[in-house]
C-alpha positions in Angstrom: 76.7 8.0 -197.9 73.8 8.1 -195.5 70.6 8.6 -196.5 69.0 12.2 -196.2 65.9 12.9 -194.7 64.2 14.0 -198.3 65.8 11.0 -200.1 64.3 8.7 -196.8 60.8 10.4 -197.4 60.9 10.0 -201.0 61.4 6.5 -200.6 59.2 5.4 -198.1 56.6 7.6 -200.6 57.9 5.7 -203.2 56.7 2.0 -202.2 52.8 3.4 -201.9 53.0 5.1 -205.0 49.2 6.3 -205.1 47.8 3.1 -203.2 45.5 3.5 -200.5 47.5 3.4 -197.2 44.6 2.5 -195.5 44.7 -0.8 -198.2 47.9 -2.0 -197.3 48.4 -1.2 -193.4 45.4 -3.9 -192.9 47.5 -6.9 -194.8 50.6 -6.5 -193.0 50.1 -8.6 -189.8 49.0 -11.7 -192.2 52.2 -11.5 -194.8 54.2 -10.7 -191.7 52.8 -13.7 -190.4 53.1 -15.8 -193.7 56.5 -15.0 -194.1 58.2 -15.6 -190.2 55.3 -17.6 -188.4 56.7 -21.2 -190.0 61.0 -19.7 -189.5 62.7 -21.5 -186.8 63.9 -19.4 -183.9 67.4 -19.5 -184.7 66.6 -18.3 -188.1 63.8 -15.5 -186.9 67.2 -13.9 -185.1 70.1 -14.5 -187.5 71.0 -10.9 -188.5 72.1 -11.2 -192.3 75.1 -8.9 -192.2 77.0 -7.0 -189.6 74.5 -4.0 -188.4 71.7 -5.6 -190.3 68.3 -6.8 -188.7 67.2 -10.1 -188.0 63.6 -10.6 -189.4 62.5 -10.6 -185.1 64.1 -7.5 -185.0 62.3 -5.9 -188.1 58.8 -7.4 -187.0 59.5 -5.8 -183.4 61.0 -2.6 -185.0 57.3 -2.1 -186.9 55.3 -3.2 -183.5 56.9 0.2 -182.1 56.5 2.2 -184.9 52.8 1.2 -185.0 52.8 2.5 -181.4 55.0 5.2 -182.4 52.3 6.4 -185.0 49.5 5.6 -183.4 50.9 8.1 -180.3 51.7 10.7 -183.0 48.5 10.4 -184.5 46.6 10.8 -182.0 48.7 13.8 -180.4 48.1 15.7 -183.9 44.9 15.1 -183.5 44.3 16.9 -180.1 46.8 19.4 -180.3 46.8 22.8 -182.7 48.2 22.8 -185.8 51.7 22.7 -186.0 53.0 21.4 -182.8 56.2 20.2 -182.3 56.4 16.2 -182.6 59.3 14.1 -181.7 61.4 12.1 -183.3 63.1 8.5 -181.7 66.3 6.8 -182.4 65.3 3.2 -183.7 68.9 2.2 -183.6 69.0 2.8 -179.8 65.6 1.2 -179.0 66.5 -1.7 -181.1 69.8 -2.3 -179.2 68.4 -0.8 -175.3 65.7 -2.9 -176.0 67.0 -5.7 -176.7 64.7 -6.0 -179.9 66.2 -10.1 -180.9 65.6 -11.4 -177.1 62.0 -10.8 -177.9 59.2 -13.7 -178.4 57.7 -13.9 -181.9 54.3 -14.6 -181.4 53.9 -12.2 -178.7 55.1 -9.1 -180.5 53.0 -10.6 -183.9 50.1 -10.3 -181.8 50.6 -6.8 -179.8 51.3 -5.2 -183.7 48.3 -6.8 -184.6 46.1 -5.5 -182.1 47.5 -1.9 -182.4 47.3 -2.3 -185.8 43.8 -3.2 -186.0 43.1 0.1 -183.1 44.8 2.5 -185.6 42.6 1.5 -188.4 39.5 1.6 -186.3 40.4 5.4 -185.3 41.8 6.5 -189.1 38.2 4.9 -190.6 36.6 7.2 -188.3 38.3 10.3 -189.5 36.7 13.4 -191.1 38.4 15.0 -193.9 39.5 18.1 -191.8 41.2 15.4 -189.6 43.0 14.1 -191.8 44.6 17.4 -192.9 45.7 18.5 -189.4 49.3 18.5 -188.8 52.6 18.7 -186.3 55.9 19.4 -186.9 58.3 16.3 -186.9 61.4 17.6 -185.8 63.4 15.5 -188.8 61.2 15.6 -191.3 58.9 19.1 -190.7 55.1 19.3 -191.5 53.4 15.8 -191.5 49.5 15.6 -191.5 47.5 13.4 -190.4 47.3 11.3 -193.8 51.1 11.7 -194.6 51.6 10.1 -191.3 50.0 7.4 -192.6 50.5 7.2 -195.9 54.4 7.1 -194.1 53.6 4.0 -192.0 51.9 2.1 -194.8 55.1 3.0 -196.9 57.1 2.0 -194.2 55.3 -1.9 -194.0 56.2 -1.8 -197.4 60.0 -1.2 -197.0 60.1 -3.8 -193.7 58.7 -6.4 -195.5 60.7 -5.9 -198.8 64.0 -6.7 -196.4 62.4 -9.1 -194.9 62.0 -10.9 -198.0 65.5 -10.4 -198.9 66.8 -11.7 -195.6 65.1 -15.1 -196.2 65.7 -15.1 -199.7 69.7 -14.7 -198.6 69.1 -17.5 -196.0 66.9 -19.8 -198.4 70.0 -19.0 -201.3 72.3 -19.7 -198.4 71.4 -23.1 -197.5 70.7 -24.4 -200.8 
């Protein structure tokens, strides 16, 4: 049974779990690179299961989230209270485009740099910034800060599977 939207929210609240998002979004691009920078090609793109992610397509799946939220961010911020923000399909980017053809150490470095812009811009917001909101049309009213707190959440989730994937290929190949 798929997941709902509540149960997905819950969730992704789940991994941060009263950490400071602004604590963990910084440390992603290093384990990301810890993890995948040493993998072999072939391995970066093996896809564990049928439907499943390779670990390229999970790192490039984050890089466009990270300009996902830093777009939505941003919009909130310039726009009144409460106005309508859009959703994507990441099942259809991954596939139209062509997430596993992608280059490693490319897309390592392009999240990394929006990464690092994003932080710049959330350290420079006032409190009343961080309380304005849109309206995600999936998930409803999102502020500033549970936008955030969302993507943080969300690193955590990627590299948790991640970690999975090359546990399952270390386990494999033993």
């Amino acid at each position: 049974m798929p997941e709902t939207v509540q149960q997905y929210i819950q969730r992704i609240h789940s991994f941060v779990q009263g950490q400071d998002p602004l604590a963990i979004l910084p440390q992603t691009p290093g384990r990301l690179h810890s993890l995948l920078g040493g993998l072999p090609d072939s391995q970066l793109r093996t896809r564990p299961a049928s439907g499943r992610w390779s670990p390229l397509e999970i790192l490039v799946h984050m890089s466009d989230v990270e300009i996902v939220v830093g777009f939505r961010t941003r919009f909130i911020l310039g726009a009144p209270d409460g106005s309508p923000v859009p959703a994507f399909d990441q099942d259809s980017w991954q596939q139209v485009l062509r997430y596993n053809e992608r280059e490693f150490a490319p897309t390592l470095d392009a999240f990394a740099a929006a990464r690092d812009n994003n932080l710049r811009l959330y350290r420079s917001l006032t409190e009343d910034l961080w309380n304005k909101y849109g309206m995600h049309s999936e998930r409803g009213k999102e502020t500033v800060r549970t936008v955030v707190t969302m993507n943080a959440g969300h690193d955590l989730n990627h590299l948790r599977q991640v970690e999975a994937i090359l546990g399952k290929n270390v386990a494999a190949s033993a």
